[in-house]
N, CA, C and O of each residue as an XYZ file, in Angstrom:
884
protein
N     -12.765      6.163     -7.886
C     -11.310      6.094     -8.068
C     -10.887      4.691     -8.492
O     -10.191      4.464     -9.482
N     -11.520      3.481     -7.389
C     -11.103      2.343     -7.933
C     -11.450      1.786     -9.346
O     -10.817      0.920     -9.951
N     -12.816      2.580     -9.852
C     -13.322      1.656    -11.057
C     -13.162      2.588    -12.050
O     -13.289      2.140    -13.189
N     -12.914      3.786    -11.941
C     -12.629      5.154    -13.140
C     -11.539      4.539    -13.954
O     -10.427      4.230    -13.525
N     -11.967      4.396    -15.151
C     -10.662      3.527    -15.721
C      -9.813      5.069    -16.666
O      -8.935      5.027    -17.528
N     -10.485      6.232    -16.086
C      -9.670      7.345    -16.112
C      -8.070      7.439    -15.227
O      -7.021      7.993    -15.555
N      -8.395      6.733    -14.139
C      -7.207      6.919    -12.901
C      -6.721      5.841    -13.390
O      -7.392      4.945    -13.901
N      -5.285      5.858    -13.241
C      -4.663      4.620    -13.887
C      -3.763      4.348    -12.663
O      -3.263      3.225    -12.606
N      -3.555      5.018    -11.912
C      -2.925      5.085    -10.701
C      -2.581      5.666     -9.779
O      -2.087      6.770    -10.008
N      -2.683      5.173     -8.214
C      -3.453      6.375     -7.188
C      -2.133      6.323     -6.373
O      -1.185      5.546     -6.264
N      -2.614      7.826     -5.715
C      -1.303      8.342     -4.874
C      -1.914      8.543     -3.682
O      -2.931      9.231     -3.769
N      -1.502      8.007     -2.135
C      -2.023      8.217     -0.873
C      -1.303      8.829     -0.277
O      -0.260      8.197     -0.108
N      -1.288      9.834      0.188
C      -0.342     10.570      0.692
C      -0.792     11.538      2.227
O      -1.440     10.689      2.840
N      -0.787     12.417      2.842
C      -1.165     13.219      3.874
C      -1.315     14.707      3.647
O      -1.460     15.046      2.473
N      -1.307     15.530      4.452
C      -1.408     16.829      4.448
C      -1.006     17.727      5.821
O      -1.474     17.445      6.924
N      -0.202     18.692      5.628
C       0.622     18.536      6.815
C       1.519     18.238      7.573
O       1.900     17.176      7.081
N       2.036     18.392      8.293
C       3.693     17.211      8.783
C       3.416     15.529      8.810
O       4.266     14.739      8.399
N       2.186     15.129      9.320
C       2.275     13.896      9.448
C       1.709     13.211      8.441
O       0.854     13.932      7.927
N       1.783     12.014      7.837
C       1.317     11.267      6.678
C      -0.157     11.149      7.252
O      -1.110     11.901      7.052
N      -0.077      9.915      8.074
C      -1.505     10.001      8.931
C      -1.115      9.547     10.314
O      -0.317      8.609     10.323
N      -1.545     10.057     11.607
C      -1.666      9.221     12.896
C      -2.704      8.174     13.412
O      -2.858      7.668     14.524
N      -3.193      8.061     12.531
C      -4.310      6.705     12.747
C      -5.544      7.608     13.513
O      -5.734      8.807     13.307
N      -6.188      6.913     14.267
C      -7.586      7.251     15.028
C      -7.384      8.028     16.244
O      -6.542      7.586     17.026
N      -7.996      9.099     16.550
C      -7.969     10.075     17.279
C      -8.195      9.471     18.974
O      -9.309      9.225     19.437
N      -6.999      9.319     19.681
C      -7.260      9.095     20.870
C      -8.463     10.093     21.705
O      -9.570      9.704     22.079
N      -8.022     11.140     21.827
C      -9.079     11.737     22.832
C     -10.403     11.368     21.821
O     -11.205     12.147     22.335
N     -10.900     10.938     21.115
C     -12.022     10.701     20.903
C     -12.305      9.448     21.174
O     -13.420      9.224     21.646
N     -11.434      8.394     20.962
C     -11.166      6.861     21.559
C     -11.423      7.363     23.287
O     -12.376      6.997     23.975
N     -10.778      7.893     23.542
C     -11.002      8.024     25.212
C     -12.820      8.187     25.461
O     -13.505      7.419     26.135
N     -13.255      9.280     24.784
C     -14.548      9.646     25.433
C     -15.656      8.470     24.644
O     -16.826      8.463     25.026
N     -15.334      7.767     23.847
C     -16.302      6.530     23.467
C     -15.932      5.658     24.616
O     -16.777      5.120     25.332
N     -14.543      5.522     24.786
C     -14.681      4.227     26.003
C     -15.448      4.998     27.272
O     -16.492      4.513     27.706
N     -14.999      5.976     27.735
C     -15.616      6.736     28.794
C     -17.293      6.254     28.928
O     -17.924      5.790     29.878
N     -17.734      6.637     27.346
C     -19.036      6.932     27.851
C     -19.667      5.263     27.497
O     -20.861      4.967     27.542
N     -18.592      4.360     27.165
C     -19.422      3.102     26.844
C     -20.130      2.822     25.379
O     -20.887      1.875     25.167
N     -19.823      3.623     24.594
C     -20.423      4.181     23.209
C     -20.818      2.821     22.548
O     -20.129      1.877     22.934
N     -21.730      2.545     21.682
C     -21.821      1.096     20.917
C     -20.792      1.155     19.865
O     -20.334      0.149     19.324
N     -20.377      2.583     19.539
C     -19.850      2.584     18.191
C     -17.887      2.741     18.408
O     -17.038      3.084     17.585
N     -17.745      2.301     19.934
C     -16.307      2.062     19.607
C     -15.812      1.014     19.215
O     -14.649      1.086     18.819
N     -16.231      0.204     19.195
C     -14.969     -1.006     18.126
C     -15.985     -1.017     17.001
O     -16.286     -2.170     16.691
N     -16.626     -0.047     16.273
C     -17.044     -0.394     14.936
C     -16.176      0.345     13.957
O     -16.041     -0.081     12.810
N     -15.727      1.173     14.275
C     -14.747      2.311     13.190
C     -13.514      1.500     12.448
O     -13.000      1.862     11.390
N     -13.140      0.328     13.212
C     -12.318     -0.408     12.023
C     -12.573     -0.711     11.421
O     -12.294     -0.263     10.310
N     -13.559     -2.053     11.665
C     -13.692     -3.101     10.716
C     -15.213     -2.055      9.657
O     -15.367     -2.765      8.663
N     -15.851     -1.282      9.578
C     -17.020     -0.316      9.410
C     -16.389      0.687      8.348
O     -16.876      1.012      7.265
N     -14.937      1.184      9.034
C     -14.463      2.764      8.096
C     -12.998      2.047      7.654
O     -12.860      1.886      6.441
N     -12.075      1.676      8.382
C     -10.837      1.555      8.241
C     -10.041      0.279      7.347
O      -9.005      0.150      6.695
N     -11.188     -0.540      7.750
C     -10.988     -2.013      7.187
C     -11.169     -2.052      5.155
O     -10.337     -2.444      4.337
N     -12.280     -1.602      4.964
C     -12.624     -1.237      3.205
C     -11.631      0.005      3.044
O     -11.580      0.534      1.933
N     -11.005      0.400      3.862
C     -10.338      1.404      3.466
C      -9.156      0.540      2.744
O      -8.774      0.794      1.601
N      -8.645     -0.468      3.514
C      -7.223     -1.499      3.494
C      -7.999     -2.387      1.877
O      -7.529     -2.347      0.740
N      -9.017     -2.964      2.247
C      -9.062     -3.658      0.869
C      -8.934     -3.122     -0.209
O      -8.234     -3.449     -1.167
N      -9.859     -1.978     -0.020
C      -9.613     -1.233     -1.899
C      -8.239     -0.806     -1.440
O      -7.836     -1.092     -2.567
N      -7.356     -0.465     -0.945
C      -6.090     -0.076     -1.423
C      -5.757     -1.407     -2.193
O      -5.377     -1.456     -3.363
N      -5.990     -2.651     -1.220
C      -5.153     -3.691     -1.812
C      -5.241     -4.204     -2.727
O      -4.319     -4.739     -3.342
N      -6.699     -4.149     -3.119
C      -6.699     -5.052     -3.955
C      -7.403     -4.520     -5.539
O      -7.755     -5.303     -6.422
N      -7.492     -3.015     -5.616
C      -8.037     -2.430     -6.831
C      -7.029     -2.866     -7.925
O      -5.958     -3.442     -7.739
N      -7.647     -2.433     -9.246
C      -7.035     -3.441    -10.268
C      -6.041     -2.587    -10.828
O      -5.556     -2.848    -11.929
N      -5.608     -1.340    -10.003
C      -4.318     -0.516    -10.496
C      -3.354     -0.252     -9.451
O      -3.549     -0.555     -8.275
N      -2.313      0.316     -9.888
C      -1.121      0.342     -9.120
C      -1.383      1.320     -7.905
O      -1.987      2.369     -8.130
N      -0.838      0.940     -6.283
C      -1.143      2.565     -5.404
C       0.699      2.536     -4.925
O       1.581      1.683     -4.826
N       0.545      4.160     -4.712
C       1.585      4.706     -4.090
C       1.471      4.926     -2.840
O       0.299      5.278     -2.705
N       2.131      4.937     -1.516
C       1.972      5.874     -0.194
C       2.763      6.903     -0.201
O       3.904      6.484     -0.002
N       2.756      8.001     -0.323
C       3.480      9.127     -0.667
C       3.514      9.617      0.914
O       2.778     10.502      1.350
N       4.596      8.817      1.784
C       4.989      9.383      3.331
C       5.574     10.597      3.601
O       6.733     10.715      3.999
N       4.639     11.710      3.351
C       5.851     12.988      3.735
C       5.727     13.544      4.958
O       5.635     14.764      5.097
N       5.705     12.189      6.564
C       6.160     12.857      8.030
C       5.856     11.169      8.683
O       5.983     10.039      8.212
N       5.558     11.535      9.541
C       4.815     10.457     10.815
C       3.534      9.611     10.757
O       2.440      9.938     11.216
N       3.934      8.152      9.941
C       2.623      7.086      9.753
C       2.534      6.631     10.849
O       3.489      5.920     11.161
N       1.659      6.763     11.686
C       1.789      5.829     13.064
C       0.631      4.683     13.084
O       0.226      4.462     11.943
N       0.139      4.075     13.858
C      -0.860      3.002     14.140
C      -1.688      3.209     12.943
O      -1.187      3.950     12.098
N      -2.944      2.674     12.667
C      -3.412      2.461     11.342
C      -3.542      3.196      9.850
O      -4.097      3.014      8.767
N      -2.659      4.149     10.517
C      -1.650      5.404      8.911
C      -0.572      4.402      8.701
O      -0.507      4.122      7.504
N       0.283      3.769      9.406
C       1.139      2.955      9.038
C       0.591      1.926      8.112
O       0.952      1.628      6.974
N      -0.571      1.349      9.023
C      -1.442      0.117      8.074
C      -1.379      0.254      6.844
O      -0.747     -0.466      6.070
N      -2.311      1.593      6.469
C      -2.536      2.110      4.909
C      -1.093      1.972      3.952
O      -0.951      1.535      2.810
N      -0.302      2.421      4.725
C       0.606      3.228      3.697
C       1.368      1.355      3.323
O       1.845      1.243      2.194
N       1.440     -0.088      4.354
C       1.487     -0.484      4.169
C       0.633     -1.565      3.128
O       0.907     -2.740      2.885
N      -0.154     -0.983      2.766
C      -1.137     -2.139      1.824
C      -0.376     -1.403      0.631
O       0.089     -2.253     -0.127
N      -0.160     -0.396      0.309
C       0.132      0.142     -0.875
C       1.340     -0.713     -1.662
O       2.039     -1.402     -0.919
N       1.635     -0.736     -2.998
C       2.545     -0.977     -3.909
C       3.900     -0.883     -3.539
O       4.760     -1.764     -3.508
N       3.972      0.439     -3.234
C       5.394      1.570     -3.560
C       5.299      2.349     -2.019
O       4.357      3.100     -1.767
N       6.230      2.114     -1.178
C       6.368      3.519     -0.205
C       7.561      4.277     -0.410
O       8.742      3.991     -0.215
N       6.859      5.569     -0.954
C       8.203      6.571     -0.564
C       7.832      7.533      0.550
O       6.695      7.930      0.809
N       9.102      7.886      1.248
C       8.884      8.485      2.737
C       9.827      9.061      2.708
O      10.904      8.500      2.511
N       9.681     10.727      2.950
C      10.319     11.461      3.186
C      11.415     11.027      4.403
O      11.123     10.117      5.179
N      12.543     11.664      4.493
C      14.062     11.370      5.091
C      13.721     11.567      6.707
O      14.051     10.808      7.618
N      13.004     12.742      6.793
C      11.829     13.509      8.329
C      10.796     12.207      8.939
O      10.440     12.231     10.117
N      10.326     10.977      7.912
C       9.168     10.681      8.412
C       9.703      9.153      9.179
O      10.838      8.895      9.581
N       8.548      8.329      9.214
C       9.047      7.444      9.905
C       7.725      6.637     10.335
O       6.671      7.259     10.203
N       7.649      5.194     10.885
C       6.777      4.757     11.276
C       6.531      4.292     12.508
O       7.485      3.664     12.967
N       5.265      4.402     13.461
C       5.223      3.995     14.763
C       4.037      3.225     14.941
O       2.908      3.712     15.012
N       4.399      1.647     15.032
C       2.888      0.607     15.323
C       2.541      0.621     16.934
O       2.885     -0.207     17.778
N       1.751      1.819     17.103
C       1.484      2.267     18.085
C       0.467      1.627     19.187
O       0.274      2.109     20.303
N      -0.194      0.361     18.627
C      -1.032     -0.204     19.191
C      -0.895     -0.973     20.407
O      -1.889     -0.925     21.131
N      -0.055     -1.576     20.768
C       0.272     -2.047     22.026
C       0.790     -0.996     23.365
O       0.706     -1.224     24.572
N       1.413      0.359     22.573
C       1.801      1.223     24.036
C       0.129      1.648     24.515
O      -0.174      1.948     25.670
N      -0.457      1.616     23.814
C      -2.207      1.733     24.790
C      -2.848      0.244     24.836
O      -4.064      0.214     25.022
N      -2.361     -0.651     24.731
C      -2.783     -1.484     25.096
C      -3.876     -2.428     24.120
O      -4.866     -3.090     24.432
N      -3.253     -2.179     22.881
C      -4.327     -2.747     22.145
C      -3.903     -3.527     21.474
O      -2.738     -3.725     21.820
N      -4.277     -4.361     20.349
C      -3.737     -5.401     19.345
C      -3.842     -4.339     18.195
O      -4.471     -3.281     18.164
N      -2.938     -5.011     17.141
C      -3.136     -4.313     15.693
C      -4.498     -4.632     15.093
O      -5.293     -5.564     15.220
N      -4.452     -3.180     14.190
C      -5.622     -3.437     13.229
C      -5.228     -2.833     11.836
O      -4.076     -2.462     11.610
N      -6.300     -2.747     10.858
C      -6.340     -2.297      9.619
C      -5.258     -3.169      8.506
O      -4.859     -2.662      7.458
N      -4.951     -4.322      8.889
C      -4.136     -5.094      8.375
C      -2.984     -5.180      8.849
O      -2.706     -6.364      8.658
N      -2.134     -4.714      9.339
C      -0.811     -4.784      9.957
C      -0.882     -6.172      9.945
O      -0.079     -6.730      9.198
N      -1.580     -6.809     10.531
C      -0.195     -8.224     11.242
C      -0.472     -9.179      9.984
O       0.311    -10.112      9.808
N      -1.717     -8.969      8.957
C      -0.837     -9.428      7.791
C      -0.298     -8.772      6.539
O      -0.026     -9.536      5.613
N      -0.128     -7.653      6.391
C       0.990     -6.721      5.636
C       2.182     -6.965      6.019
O       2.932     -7.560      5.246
N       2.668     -6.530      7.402
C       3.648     -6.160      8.016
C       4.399     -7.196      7.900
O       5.287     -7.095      7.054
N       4.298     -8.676      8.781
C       5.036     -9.761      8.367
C       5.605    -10.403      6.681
O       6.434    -11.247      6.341
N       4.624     -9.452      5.906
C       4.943    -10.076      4.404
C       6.070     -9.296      4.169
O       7.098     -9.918      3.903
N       6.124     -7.988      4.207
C       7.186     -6.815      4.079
C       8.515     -6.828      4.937
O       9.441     -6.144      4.500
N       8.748     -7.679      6.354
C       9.562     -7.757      6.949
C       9.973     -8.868      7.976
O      10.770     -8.670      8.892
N       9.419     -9.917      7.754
C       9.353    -11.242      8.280
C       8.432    -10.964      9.572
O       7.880     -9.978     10.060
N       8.547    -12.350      9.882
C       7.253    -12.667     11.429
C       8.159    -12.002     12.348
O       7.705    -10.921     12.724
N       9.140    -12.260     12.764
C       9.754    -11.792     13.983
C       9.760    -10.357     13.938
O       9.178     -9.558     14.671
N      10.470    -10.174     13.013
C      10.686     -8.418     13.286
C       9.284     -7.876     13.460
O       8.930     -7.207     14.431
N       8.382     -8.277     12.262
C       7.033     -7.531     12.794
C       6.145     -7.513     14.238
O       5.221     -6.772     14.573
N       6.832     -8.687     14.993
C       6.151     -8.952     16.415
C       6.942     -8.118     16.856
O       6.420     -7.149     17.407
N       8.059     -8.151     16.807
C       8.691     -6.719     17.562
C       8.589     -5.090     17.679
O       8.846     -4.212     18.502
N       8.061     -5.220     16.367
C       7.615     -3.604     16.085
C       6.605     -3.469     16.366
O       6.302     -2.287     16.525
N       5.698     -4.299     16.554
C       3.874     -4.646     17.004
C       4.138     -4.711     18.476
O       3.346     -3.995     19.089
N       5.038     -5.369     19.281
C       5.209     -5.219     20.514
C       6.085     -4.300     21.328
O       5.903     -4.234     22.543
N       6.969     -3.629     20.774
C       8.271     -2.378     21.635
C       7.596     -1.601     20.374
O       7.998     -1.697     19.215
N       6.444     -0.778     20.835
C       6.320      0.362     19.708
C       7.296      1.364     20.599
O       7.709      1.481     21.753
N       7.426      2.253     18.811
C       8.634      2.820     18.903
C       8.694      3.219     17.518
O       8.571      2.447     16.567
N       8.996      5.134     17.416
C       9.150      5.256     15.792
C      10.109      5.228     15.392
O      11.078      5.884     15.774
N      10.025      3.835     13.826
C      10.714      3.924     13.167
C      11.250      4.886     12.371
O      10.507      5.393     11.530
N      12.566      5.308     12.468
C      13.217      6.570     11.283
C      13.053      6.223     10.310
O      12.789      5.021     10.343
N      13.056      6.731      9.059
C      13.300      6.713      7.405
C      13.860      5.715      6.977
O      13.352      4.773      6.371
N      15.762      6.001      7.501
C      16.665      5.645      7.131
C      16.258      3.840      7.179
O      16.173      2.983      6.299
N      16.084      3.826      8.596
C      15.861      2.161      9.345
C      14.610      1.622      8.516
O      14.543      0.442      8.174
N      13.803      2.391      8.270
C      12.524      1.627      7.360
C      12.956      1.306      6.247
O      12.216      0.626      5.536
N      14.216      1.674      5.776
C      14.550      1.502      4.318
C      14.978      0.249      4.800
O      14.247     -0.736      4.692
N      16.450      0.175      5.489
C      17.101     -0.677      5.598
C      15.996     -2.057      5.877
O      16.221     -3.125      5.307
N      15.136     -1.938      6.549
C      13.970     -3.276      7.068
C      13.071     -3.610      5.835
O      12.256     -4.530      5.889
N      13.250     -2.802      4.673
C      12.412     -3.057      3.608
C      10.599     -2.371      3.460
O       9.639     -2.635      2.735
N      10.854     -1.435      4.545
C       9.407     -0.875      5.123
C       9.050     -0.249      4.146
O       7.902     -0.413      3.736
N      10.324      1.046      3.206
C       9.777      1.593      2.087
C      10.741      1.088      1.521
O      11.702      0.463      1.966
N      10.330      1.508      0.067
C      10.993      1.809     -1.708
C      12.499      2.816     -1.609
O      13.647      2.608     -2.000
N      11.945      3.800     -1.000
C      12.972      4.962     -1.263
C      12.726      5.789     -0.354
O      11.561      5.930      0.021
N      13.525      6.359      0.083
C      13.803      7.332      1.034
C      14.350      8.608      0.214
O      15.264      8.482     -0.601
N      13.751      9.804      0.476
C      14.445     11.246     -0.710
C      14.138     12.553      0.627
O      13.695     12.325      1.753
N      14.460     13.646      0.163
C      14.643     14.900      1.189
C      13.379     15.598      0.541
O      13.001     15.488     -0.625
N      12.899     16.228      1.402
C      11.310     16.908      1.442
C      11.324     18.008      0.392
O      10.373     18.697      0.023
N      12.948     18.048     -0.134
C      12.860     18.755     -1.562
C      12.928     17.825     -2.905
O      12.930     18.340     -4.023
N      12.977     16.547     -2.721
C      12.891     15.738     -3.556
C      11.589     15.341     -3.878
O      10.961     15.132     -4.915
N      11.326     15.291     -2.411
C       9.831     14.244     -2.345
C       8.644     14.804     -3.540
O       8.584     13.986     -4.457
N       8.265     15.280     -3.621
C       7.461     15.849     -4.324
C       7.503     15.184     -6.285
O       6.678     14.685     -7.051
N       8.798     15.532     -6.347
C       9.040     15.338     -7.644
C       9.535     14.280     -8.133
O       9.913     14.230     -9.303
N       9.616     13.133     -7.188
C      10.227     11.880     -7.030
C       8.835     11.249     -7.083
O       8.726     10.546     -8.087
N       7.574     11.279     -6.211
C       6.493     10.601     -6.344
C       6.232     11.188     -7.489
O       6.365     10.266     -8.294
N       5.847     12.453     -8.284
C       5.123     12.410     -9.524
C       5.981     11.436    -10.552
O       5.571     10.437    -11.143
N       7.055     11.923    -10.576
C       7.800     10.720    -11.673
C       7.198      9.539    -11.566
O       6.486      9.217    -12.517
N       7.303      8.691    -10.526
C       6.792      7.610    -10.199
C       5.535      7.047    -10.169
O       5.245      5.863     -9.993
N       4.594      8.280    -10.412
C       3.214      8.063    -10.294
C       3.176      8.228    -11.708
O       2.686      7.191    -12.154
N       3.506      9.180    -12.838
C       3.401      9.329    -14.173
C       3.893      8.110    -14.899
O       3.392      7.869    -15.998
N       4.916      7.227    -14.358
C       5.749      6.077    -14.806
C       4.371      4.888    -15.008
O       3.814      4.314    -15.944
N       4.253      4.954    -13.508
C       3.418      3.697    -13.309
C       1.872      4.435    -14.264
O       1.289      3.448    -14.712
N       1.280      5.416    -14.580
C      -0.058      5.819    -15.128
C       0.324      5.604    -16.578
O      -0.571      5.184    -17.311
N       1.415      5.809    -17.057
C       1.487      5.652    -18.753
C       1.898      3.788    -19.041
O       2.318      3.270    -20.075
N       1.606      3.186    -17.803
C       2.273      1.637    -17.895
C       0.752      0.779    -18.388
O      -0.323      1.377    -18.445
N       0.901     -0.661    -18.709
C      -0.036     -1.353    -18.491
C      -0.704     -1.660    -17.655
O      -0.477     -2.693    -17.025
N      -1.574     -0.990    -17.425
C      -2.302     -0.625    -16.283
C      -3.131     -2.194    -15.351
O      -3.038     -2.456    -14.152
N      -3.924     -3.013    -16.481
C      -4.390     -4.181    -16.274
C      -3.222     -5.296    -15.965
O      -3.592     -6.309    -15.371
N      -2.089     -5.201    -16.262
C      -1.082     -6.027    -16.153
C      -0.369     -5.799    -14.729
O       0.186     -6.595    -13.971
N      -0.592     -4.414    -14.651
C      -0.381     -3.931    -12.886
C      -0.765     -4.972    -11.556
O      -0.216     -5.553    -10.620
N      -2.399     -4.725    -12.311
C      -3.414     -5.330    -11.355
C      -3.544     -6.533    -11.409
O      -4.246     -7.133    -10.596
N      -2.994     -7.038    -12.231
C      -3.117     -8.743    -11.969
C      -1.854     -8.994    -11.409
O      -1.605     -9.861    -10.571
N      -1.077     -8.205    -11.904
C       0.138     -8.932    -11.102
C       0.125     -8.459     -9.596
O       1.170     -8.672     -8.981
N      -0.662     -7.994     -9.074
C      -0.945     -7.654     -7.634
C      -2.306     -8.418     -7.349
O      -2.718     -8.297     -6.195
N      -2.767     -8.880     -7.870
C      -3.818    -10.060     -7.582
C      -3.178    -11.411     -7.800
O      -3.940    -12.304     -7.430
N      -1.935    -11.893     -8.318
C      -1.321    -12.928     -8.302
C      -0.421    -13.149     -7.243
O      -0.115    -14.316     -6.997
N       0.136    -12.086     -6.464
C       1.258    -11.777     -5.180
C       0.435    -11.698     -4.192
O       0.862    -11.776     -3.040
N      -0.944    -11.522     -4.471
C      -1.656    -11.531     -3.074
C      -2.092    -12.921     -2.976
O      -2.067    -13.542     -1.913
N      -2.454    -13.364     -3.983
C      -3.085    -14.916     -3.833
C      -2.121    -15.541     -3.446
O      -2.363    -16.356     -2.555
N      -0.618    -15.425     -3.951
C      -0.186    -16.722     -3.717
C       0.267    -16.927     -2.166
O       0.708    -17.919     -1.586
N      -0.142    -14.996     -1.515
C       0.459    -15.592     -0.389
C      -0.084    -15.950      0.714
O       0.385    -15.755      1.836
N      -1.504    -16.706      0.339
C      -2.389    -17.497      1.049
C      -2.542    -18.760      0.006
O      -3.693    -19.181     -0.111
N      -1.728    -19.283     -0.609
C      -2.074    -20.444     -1.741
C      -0.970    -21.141     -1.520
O      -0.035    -20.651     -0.887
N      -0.930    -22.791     -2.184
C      -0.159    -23.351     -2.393
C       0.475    -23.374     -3.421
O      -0.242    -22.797     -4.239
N       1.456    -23.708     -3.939
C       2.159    -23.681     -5.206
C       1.094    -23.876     -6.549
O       1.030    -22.884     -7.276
N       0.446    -24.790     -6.856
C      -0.196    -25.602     -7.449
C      -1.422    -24.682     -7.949
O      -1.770    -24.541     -9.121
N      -1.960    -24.130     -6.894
C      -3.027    -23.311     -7.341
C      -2.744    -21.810     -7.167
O      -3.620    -20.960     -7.322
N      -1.130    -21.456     -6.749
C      -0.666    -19.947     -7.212
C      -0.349    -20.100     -9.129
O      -0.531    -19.156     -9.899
N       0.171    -21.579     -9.594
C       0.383    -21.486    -11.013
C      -1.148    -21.345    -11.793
O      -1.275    -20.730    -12.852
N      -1.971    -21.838    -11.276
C      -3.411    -21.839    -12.285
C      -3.582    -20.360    -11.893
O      -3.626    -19.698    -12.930
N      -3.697    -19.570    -10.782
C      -4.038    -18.163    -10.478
C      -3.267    -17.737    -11.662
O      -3.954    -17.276    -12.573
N      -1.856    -17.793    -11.873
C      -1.372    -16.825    -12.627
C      -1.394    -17.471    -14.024
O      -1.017    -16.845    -15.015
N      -1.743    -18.460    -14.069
C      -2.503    -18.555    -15.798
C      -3.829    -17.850    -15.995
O      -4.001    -17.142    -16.987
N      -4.693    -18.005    -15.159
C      -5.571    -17.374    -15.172
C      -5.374    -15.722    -15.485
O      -6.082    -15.203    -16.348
N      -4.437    -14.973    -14.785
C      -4.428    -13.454    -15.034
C      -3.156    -13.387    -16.404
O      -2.549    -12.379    -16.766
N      -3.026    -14.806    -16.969
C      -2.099    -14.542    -18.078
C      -2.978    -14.425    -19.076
O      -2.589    -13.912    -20.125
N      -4.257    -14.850    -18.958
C      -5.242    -15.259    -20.218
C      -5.834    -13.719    -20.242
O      -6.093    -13.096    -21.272
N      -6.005    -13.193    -18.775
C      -6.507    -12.187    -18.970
C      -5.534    -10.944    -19.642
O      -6.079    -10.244    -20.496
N      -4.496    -10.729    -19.380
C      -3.932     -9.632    -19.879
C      -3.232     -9.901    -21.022
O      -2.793     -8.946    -21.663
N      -2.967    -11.468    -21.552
C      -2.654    -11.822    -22.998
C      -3.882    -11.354    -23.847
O      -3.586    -11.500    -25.033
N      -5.177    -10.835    -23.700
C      -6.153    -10.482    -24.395
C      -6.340     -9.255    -24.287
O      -7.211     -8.752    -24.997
N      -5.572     -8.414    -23.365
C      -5.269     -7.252    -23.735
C      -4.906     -6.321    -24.865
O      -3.910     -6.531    -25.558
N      -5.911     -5.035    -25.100
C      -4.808     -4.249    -25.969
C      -3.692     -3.904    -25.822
O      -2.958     -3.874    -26.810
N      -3.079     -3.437    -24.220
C      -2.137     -3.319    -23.830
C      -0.911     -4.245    -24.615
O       0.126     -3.964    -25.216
N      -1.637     -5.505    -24.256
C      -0.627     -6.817    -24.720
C      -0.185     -6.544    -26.150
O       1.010     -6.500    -26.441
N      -1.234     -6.346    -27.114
C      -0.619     -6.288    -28.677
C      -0.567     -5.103    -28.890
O      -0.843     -4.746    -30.035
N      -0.213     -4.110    -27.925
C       0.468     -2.947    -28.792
C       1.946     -3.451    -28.140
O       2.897     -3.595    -28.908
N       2.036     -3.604    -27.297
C       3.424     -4.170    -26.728
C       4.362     -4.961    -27.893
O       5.441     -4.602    -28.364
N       3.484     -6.286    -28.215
C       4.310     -6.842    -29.308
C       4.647     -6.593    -30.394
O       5.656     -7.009    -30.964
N       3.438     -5.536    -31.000
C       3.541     -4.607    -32.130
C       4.683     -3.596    -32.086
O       5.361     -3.297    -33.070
N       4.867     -3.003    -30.625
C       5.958     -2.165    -30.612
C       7.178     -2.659    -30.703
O       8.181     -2.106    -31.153
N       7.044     -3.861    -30.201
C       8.107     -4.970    -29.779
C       8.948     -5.153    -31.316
O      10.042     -4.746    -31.705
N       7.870     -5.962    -31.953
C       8.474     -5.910    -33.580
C       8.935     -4.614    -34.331
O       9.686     -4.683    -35.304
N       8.519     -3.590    -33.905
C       8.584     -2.455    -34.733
C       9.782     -1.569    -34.338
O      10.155     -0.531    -34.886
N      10.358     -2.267    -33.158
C      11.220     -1.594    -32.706
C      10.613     -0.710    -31.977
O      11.382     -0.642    -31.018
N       9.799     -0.013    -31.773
C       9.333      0.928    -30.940
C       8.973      0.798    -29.947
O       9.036     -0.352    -29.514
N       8.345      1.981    -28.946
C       7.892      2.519    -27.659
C       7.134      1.843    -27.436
O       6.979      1.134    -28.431
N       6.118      1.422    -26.257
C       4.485      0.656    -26.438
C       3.948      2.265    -25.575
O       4.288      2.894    -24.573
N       3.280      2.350    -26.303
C       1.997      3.205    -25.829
C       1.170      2.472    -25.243
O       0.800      1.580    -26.007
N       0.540      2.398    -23.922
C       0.001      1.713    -23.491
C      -1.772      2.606    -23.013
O      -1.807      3.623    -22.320
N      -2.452      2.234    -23.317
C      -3.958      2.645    -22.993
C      -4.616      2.419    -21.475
O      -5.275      3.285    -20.900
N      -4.287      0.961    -20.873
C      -4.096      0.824    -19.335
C      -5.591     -0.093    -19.816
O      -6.508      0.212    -19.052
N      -5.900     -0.825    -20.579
C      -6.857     -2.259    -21.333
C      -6.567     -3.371    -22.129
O      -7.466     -4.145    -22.459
């Protein structure tokens, strides 16, 4: 998916009422029960490469929320691009009412999307967030009704797949760098992904269309 330069852009979404609820407690229960070696490996092992390739593949992702993201379903849907979330759904950083710290990226997604404070608060008084309130906090993109939803992410997914696809991905490799960089070496990062997508075909059908008055058809190279 990440390297098919067929997919030009991916949609994460659920099945069912809930988007995702993260990791299965009663199965968390009987690993701690029995002392298992393999309970704290399922993050950083399954959940963790799950968070990077969302973040950092070289095309655009969607979280297509249609119910209840809770503890590391929230994570996911937060690494993504774009959240749209049905009006029904909502988010719950569920990790502290059992007693745990965040994982799968939360505590650094979450603070980028809604400042430090609020995210310690939602990391500490878990509690699900409604739709409406995730909009207002900047949690998602858009909020639509479970008769929208559907036809609101394909638009949005067809938008972003007929776009410059390489120009996507750098510009999401330039927003991620800079927000572990200093000024100085966020400007060479984004010269760097200017050289790259100024050598794009993408790039000169753009200007070609540009002059011609026309559309850019874009190939996503």
């Amino acid at each position: 998916m990440a390297q098919d330069p067929a997919v030009r852009c991916v949609v994460l979404t659920g099945t069912g009422r809930a988007f995702c609820v993260g990791q299965d407690l009663r199965e968390h229960i009987g690993l701690l029960s029995s002392r298992d070696e393999s309970l704290w490996s399922t993050v950083p092992e399954h959940y963790n490469p799950i968070v990077e390739l969302l973040s950092t593949m070289n095309k655009p992702v969607i979280a297509a929320i249609n119910g209840v993201a809770a503890g590391a379903g929230a994570s996911f849907a937060f690494a993504a691009d774009l959240r749209i979330m049905v009006d029904s759904g909502g988010f719950n950083l569920a990790f502290a009412g059992i007693a745990l710290s965040c994982d799968s990226g939360a505590s650094w997604t979450l603070p980028r999307l809604i400042g430090i404070a609020k995210a310690k608060e939602l990391l500490m008084f878990p509690r699900t967030v409604p739709a409406t309130e995730a909009l207002e906090l900047g949690l998602v993109n858009r909020v639509v009704s479970a008769e929208e939803f559907a036809a609101v992410v394909g638009d949005l997914a067809r938008a972003l797949a007929d776009g410059p696809t390489l120009a996507y991905g750098s510009i999401r490799r330039s927003v991620a760098y800079s927000a572990g960089h200093p000024l100085s070496e966020s400007l060479a990062q984004e010269a760097e992904q200017m050289t790259v997508t100024g050598g794009s075909q993408d790039h000169a059908a753009a200007v070609s269309a540009f002059i011609a008055k026309e559309k850019p058809a874009f190939q996503g190279r």
